[in-house]
TORVEX-188450 format. One line per field, with one value per residue (C-alpha): residue number from 0; residue in one letter; x, y, z. Coordinates in Angstrom, 3 decimals, m for minus. Layout:
BEGIN
seq: (NUM/...) .
type: (a/...) .
c1: (X/...) .
c2: (Y/...) .
c3: (Z/...) .
end
This chain:
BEGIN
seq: (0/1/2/3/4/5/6/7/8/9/10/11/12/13/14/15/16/17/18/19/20/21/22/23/24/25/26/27/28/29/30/31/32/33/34/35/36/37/38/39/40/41/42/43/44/45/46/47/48/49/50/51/52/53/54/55/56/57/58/59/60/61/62/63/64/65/66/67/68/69/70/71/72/73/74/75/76/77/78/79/80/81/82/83/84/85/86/87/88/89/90/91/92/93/94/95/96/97/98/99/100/101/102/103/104/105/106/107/108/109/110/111/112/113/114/115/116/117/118/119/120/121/122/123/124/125/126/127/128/129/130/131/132/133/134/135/136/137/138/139/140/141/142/143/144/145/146/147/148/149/150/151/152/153/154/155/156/157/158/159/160/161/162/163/164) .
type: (x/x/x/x/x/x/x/x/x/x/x/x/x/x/x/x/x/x/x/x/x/x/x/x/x/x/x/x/x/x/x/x/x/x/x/x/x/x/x/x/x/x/x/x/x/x/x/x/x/x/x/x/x/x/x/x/x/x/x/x/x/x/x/x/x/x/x/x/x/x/x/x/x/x/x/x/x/x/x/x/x/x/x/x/x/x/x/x/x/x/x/x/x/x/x/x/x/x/x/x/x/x/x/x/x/x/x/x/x/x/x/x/x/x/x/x/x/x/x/x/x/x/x/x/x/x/x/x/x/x/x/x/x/x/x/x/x/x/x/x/x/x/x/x/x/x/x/x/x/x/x/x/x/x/x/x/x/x/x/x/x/x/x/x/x) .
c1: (88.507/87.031/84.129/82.993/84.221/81.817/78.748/79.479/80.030/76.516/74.837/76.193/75.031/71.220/72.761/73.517/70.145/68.038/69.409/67.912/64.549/65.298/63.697/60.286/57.098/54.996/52.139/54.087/56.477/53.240/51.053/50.791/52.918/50.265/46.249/47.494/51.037/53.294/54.340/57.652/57.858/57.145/59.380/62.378/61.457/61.117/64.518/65.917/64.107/66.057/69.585/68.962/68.019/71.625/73.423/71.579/70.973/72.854/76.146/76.401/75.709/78.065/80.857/80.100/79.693/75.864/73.720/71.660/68.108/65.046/62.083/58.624/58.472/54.791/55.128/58.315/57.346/54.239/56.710/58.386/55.150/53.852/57.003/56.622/53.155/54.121/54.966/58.706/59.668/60.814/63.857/64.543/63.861/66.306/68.578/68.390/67.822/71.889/73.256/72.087/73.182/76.271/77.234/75.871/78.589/81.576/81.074/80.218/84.083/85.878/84.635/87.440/86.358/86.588/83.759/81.918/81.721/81.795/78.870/76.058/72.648/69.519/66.481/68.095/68.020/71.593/71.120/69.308/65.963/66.230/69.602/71.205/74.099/75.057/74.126/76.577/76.549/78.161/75.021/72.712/74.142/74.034/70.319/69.315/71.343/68.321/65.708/66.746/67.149/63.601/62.097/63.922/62.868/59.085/59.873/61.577/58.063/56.043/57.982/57.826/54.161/53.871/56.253/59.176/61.941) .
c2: (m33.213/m37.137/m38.064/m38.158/m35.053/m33.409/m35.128/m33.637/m30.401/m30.608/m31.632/m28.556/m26.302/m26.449/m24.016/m21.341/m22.011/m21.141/m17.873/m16.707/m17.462/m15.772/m12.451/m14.499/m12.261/m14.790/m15.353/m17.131/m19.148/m20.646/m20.996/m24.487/m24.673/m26.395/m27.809/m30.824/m29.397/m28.631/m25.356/m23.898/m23.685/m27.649/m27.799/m26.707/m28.749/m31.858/m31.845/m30.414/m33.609/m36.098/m34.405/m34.770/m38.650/m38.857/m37.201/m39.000/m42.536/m43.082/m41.555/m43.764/m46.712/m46.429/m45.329/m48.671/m51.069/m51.620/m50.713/m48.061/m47.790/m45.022/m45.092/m44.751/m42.079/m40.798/m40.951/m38.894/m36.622/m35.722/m34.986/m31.986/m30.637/m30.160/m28.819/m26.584/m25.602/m25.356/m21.687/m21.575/m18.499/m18.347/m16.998/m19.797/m22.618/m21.457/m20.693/m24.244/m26.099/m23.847/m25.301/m28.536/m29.008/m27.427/m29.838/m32.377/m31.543/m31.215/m34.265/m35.979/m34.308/m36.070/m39.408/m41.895/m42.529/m45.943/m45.472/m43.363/m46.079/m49.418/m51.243/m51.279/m51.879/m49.721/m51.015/m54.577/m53.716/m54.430/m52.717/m49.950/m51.385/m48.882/m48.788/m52.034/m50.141/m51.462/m48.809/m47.137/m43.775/m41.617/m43.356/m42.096/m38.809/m37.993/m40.119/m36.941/m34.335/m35.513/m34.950/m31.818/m30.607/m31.879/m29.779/m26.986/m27.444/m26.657/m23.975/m21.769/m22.812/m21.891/m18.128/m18.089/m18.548/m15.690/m13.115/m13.636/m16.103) .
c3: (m40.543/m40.027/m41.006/m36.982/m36.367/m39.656/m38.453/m34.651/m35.954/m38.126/m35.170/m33.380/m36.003/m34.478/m31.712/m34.065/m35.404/m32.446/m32.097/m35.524/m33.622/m30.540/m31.684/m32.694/m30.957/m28.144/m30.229/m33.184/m30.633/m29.024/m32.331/m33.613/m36.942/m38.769/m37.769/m35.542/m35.270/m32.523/m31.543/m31.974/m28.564/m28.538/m31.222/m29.609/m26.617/m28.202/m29.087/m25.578/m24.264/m27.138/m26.470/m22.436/m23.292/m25.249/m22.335/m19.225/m20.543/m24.278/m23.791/m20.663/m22.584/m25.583/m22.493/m20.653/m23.983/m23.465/m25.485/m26.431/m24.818/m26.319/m24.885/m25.927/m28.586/m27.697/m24.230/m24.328/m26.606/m24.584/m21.585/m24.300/m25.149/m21.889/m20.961/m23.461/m22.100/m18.448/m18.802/m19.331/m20.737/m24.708/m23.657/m21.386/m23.113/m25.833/m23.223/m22.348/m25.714/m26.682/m23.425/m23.625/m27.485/m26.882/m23.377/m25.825/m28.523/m25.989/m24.520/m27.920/m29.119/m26.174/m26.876/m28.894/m32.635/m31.990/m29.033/m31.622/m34.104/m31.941/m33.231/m30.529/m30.552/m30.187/m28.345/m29.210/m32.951/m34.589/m37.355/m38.885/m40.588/m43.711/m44.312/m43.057/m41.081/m38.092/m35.141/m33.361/m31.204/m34.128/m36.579/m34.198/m33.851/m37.429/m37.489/m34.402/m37.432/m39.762/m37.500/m36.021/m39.880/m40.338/m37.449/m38.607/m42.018/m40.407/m38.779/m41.771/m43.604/m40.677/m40.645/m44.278/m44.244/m40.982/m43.957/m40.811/m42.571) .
end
């Protein structure tokens, strides 16, 4: 297996997650996971928002040579929350956040390696600022594996701490 095709498969490991959380009663899904903390409802919306931003305005980059364009962090991560909030039902949204991850991953498998690791740059940035390596859409896929690993690191300690890991 290439290295492209290990960090696409990682990334579409976060599917399999969410349906060890399915079962998780209303009260925990929609309790902050810490004082000043999301929700794991907000959670798990957060990232639906970031995989629908790869799909709607990065994969179209990378596929046309420009490059790739994030926007305002805060401001996008305000939409997830109060998405989150707007009464969508558990079920749903993890209905949606599988989908979306796993359209994410089949269209992510069909792209060329040499698409996957064409050097492009984010928000104008050439290369990553901690690491020094040149951005490219397969970068920034594994780059969305760490965060997703992150927010699932919180939620195993928030279950932990509610005796439901």
């Amino acid at each position: 297996m290439s290295e492209e095709t290990n960090i696409i498969s990682d990334f579409g490991k976060y599917s399999s997650w969410l349906n060890t959380i399915e079962d998780m009663s209303e009260a925990l899904w929609t309790k902050p996971i810490a004082k000043g903390k999301w929700s794991v409802s907000e959670i798990i919306s957060h990232i639906i928002n970031w995989d629908n931003h790869l799909l709607s305005e990065v994969i179209p980059a990378v596929r046309n040579e420009k490059g790739m364009e994030f926007p305002d962090f805060d401001t996008h991560n305000k939409k997830a929350s109060d998405y989150a909030k707007s009464g969508i039902s558990q079920s749903k949204l993890l209905k949606e956040a599988i989908d979306t991850r796993e359209l994410l991953v089949k269209i992510l498998n069909e792209i060329p390696t040499e698409k996957l690791n064409k050097p492009l740059t984010a928000n104008g940035v050439t290369h990553c600022p901690h690491t020094g390596t040149p951005y490219s859409l397969i970068y920034i896929i594994n780059e969305f594996t760490d965060h997703d690993n992150h927010h699932k690191g919180q939620v195993i300690q928030f279950l932990k701490e509610n005796n439901l890991e």
